[in-house]
C-alpha positions in Angstrom: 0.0 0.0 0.0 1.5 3.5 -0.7 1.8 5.3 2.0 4.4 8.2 3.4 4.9 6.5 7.0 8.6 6.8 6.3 9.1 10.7 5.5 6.6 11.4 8.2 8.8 9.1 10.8 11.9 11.0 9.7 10.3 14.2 9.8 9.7 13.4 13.6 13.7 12.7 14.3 12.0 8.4 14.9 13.8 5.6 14.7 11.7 2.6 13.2 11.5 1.3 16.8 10.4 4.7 18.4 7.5 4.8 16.3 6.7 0.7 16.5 7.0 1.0 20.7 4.7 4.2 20.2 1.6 2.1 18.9 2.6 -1.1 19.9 4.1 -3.4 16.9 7.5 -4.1 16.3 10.1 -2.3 14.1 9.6 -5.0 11.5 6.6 -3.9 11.2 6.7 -0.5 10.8 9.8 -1.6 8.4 7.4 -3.7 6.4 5.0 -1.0 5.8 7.6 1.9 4.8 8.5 -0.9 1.9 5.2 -1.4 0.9 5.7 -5.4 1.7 2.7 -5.1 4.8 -0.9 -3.9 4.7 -1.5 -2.6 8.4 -4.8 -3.5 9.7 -7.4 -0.6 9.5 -6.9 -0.1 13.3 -2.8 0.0 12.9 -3.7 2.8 10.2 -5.7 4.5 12.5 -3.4 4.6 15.9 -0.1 5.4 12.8 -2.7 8.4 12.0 -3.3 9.1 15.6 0.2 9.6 16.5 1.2 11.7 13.7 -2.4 13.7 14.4 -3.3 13.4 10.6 -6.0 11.5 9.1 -5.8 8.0 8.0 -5.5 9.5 3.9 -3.0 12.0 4.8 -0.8 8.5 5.5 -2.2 6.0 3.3 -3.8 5.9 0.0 -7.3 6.1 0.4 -7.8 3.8 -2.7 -5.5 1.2 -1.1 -7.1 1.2 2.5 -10.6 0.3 1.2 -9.6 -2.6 -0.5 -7.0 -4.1 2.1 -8.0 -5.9 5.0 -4.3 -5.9 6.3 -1.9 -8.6 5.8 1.0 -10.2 7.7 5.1 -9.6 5.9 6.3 -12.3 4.0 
């Protein structure tokens, strides 16, 4: 899924593991979704959203989010 979680991250001076101990997933994951190789789950999108006090589309691409039900890395 497109999103811009890594500028936004690096715009905020966090590490991958700030931001994954922030809302509670691992830095793999957050890892995963910068590369586009994890769909977060429409919850993870909206605590990710919550944190950076954005909406959910300013994050994601709203096109991707309504058809992805989240899916685990490879």
């Amino acid at each position: 899924m497109e999103n811009d979680l890594r500028e936004r991250r690096e715009k905020a001076d966090l590490s991958q593991g700030d931001l994954a101990a922030a809302v509670g997933v691992t830095r793999q994951t957050i890892n995963a979704i910068e590369r586009d190789r994890y769909d977060p789950s429409l919850e993870l999108a909206f605590e990710l959203a919550a944190y950076f006090d954005c909406a959910i589309e300013d994050i994601f691409d709203p096109a991707d989010l309504v058809a992805g039900n989240g899916s685990q890395p490879e």
